[in-house]
C-alpha positions in Angstrom: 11.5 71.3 -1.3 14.9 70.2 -2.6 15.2 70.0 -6.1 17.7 68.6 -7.0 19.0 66.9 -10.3 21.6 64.1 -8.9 18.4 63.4 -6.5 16.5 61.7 -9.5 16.5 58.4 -10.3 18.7 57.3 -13.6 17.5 55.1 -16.8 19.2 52.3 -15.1 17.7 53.2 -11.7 14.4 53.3 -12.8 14.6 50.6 -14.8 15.7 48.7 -11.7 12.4 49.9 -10.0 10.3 48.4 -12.6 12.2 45.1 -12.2 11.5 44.5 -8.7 8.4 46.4 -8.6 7.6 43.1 -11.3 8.8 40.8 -9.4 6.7 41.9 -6.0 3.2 41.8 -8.4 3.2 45.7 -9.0 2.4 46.6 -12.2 4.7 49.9 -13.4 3.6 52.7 -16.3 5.2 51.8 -19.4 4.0 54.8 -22.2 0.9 55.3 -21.0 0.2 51.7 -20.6 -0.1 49.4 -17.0 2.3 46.2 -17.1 1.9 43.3 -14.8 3.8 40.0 -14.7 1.1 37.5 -15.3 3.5 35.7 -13.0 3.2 37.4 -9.6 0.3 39.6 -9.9 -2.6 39.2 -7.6 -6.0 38.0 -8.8 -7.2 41.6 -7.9 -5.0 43.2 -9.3 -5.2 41.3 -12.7 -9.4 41.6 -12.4 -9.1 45.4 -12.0 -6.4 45.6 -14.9 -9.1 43.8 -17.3 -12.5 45.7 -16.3 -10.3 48.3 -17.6 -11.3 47.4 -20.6 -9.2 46.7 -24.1 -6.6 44.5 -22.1 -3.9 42.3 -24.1 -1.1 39.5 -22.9 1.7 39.7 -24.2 3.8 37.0 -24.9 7.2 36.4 -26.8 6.9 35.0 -30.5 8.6 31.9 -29.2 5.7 31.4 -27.0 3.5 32.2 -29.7 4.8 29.8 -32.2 4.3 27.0 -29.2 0.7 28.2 -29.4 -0.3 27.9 -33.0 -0.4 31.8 -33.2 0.1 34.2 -36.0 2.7 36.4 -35.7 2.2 40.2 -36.6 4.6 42.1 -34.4 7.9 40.4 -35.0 9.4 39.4 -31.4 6.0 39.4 -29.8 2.6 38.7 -30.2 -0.7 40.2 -28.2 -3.4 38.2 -27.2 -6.5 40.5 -26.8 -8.2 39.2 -23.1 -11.7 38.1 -22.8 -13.8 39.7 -20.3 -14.7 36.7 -18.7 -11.0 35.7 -18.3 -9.4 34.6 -15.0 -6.3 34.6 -13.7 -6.1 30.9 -14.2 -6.6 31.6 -18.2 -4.1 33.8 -18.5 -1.6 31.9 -16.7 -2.4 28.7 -19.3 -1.5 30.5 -22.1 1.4 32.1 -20.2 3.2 28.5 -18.8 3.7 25.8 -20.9 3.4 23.2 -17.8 -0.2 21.9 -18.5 0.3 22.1 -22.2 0.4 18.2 -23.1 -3.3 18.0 -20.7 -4.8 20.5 -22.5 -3.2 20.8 -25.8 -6.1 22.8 -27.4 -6.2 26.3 -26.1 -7.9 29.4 -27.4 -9.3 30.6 -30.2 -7.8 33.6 -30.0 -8.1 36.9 -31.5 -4.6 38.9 -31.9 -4.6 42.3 -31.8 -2.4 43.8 -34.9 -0.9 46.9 -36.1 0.4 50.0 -34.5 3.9 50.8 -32.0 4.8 47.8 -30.3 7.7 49.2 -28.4 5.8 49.3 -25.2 4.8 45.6 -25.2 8.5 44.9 -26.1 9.6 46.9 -23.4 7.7 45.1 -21.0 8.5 41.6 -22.3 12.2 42.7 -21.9 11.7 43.8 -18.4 10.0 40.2 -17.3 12.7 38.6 -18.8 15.8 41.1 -16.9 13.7 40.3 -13.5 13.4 36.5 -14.6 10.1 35.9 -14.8 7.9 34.0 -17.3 7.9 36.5 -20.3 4.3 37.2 -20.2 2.6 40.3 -19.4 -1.0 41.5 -19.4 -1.3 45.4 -20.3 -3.8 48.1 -20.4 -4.7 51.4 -21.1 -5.8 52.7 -17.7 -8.4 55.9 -18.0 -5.8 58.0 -15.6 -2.6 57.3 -14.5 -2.3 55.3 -11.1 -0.3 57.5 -9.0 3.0 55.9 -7.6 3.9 53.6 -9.9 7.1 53.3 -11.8 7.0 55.2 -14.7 9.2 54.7 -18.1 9.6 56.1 -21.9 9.1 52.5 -23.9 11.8 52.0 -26.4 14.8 49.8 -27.5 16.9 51.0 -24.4 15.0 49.1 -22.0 14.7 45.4 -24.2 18.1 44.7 -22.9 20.0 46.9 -20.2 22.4 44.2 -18.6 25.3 44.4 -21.2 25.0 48.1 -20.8 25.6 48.5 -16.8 28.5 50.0 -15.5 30.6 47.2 -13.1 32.7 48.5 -10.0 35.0 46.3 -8.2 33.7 46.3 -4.3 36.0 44.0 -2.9 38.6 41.1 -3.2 40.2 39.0 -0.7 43.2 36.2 -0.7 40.6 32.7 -1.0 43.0 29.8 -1.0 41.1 26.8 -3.3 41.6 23.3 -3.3 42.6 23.7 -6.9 44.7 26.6 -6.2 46.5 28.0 -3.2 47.4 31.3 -4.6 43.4 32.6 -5.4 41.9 36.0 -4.8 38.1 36.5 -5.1 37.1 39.7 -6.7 33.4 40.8 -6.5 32.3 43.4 -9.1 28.6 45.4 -8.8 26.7 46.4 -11.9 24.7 50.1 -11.5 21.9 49.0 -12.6 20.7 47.0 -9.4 21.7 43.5 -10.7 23.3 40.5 -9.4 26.7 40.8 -8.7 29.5 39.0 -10.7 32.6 37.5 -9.9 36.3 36.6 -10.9 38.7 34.1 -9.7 42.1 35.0 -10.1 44.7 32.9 -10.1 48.4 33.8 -9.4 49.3 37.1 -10.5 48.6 36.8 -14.8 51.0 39.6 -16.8 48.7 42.2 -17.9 50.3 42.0 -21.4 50.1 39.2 -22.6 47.1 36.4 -23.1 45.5 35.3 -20.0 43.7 31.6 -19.5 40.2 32.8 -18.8 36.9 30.7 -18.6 33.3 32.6 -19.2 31.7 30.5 -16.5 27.5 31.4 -16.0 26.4 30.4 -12.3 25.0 26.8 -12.1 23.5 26.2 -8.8 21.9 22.7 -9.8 25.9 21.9 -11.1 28.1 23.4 -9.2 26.8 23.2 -5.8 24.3 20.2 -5.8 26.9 18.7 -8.2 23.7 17.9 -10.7 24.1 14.8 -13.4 21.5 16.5 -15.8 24.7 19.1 -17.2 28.3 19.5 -17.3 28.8 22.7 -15.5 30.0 21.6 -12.2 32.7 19.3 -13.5 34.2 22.0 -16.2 33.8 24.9 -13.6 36.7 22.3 -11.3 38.5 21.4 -14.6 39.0 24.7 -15.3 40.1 25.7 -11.7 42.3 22.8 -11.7 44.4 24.1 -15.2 44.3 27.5 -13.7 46.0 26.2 -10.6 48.6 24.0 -12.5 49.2 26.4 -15.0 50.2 28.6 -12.1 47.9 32.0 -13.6 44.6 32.3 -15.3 40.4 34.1 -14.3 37.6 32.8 -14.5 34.6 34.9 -14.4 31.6 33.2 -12.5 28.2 35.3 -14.0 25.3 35.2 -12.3 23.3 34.1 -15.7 21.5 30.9 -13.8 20.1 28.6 -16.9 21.4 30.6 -19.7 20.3 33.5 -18.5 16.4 32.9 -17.5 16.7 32.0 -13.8 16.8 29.1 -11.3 13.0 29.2 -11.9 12.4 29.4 -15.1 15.1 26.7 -15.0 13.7 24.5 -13.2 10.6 25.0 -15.3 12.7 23.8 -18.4 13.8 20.9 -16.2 10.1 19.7 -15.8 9.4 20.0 -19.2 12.4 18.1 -20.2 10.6 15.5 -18.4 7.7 15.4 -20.8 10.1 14.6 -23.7 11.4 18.1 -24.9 14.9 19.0 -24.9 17.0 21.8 -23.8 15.9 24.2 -26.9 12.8 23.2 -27.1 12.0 23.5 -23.2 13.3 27.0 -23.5 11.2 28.3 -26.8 8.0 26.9 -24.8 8.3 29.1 -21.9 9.0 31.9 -24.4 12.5 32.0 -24.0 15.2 32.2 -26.6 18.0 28.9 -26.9 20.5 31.4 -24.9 19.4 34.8 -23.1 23.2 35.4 -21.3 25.1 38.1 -22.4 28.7 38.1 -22.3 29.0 41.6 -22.3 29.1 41.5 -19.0 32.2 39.2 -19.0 34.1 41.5 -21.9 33.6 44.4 -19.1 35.0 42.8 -15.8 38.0 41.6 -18.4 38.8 45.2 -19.3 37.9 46.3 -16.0 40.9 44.1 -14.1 43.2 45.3 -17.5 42.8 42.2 -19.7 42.7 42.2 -23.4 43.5 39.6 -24.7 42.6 35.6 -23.4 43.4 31.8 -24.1 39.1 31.2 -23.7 38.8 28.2 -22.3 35.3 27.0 -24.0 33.5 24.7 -26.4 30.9 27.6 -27.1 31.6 29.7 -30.2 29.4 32.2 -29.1 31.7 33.3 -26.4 34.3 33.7 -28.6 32.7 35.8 -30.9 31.3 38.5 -28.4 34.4 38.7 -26.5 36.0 39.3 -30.0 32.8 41.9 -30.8 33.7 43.9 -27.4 37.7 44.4 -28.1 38.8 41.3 -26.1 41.2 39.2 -28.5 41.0 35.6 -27.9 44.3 33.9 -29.4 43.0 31.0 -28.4 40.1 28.7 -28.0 41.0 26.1 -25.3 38.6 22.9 -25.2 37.0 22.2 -22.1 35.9 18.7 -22.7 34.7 16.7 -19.4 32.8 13.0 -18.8 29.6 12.3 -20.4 27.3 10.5 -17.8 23.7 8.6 -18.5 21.8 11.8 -17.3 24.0 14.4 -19.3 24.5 12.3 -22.6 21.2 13.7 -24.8 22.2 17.4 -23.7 25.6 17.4 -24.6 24.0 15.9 -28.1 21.8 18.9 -27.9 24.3 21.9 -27.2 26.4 20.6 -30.0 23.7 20.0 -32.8 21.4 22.9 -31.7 24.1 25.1 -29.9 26.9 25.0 -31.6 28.7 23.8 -29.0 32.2 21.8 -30.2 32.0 18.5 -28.3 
């Protein structure tokens, strides 16, 4: 039998595990405790999990405060389950869709007091595979062999900021907007989606490069979507790159600030019922923004910038890059058309956001 310690699986490893094991309807061992996405978990899977006995969903307070729920553990709340409940319960109180047709749900009785770091654990890792943030947990009488096991605690709420990025390739890509482009392609250790960055020319090192924080918009910038402004500044920005003759921009793979083309479109189809942006978000349990432009500070560093001209309207990204040793000297305004389908989000980002419009 080899036994050996560089065989087994790290934090970041395991965690990844858990993800996908999440994603494909496996529950994983979280402290003792079984998690399953309400999400992708199969009706017998999620009938087993409750004969158990002493079951609880877990939702995020946002989703919570959608419901009409108390709040007694801070950045979630657990619903204890019924033992008559169904996968199609739990799935009503987990996705806002049908909310407006059946606007009065529960009661509900809340389980309160003791650690909660499993439950936040959990919620964190639904979120990091980007599903609905809703999970049903139990206390199984033994420990289901083969699952993915992990030690709940604040480490495993939010691990993307903290992965390690390695450069694993770049190429000469000539663009429309800028002959002289290279592609680099950077992979995070922690079984994530890659990230990107455009560079243009050959920037000095040493002094402040024209940089744009750009999160991956598939509606946008490849449909070339009405409903938001990312296509049109991801080509404005290429375009002052190429005239200014020098500059990166970073493409993340944070789809939909940061919840997923799902869970996007999700907030798209509630948009369609009258809520905006924010509100869309905090209904499927989401927070306004769940990006994290860590990620960006570290590719920055990694291809020996320190210091940037940000092209953004989003003070945010100024402030983290300035939080993770990257100077910005300047914020650049990256101001594009408004169009009949955009106009009320733009309102949005900048009265809700922050945004400077």
């Amino acid at each position: 039998m080899i036994a050996d310690a560089n065989l087994i699986p790290t934090l970041a490893e395991t965690v990844s595990r858990a993800r996908a094991d999440l994603r494909m309807g496996l529950p994983v061992m979280l402290g003792g405790r079984l998690a399953a996405a309400v999400e992708t978990t199969s009706a017998a899977r999620l009938a087993l999990m409750s004969r158990m006995g002493g079951a609880v969903l877990v939702i995020t307070a946002r989703r919570a405060e959608t419901l009409r729920l108390a709040q007694y553990d801070g950045d979630v709340a657990r619903i204890e389950v019924p033992a008559d409940a169904d996968p199609a319960w739990l799935r009503s109180v987990a996705d806002p869709a049908g909310d407006l047709m059946t606007p009065l749900k529960g009661p509900f009785r809340l389980a309160r007091g003791g650690d909660v770091a499993a439950e936040r654990a959990a919620i964190g890792l639904a979120k990091s595979a980007e599903l609905l943030p809703a999970v049903l947990m139990v206390a199984p009488p033994e420990a289901p062999p083969g699952l993915t096991r992990l030690a709940p605690g604040p480490t495993l709420v939010r691990l993307a900021g903290e992965a390690a990025l390695a450069p694993v390739a770049a190429a000469r890509l000539p663009l429309a907007a800028a002959e002289d482009a290279r592609l680099h392609v950077f992979r995070p250790d922690d079984g994530g989606a890659e990230h990107y960055a455009v560079e243009i020319g050959a920037p000095p090192r040493d002094r402040p490069v024209l940089a744009r924080l750009h999160s991956a918009c598939f509606t946008g910038d490849v449909l070339g979507s009405l409903k938001c402004d990312c296509g049109p500044q991801l080509q404005a920005a290429l375009r002052a790159m190429g005239a200014a003759g020098e500059g990166v921009l970073l493409y993340l793979n944070q789809e939909g600030r940061g919840i997923g083309l799902a869970n996007k479109m999700r907030a798209y189809a509630l948009q369609g019922q009258g809520f905006d942006t924010v509100e869309a978000n905090h209904r499927l349990g989401f927070d306004d923004d769940e990006r994290d432009f860590r990620i960006g500070a570290g590719i920055l560093r990694r291809m020996g910038f320190g210091a940037v001209r940000l092209m953004t309207n989003n003070p945010r990204k100024v402030a983290m890059l300035a939080d993770q040793g990257i100077s910005v000297a300047e914020r650049v305004p990256l101001i594009t058309p408004r169009n009949r389908f955009n106009s009320a989000y733009l309102d949005i980002k900048a009265r809700k956001s922050g945004h400077l419009l």
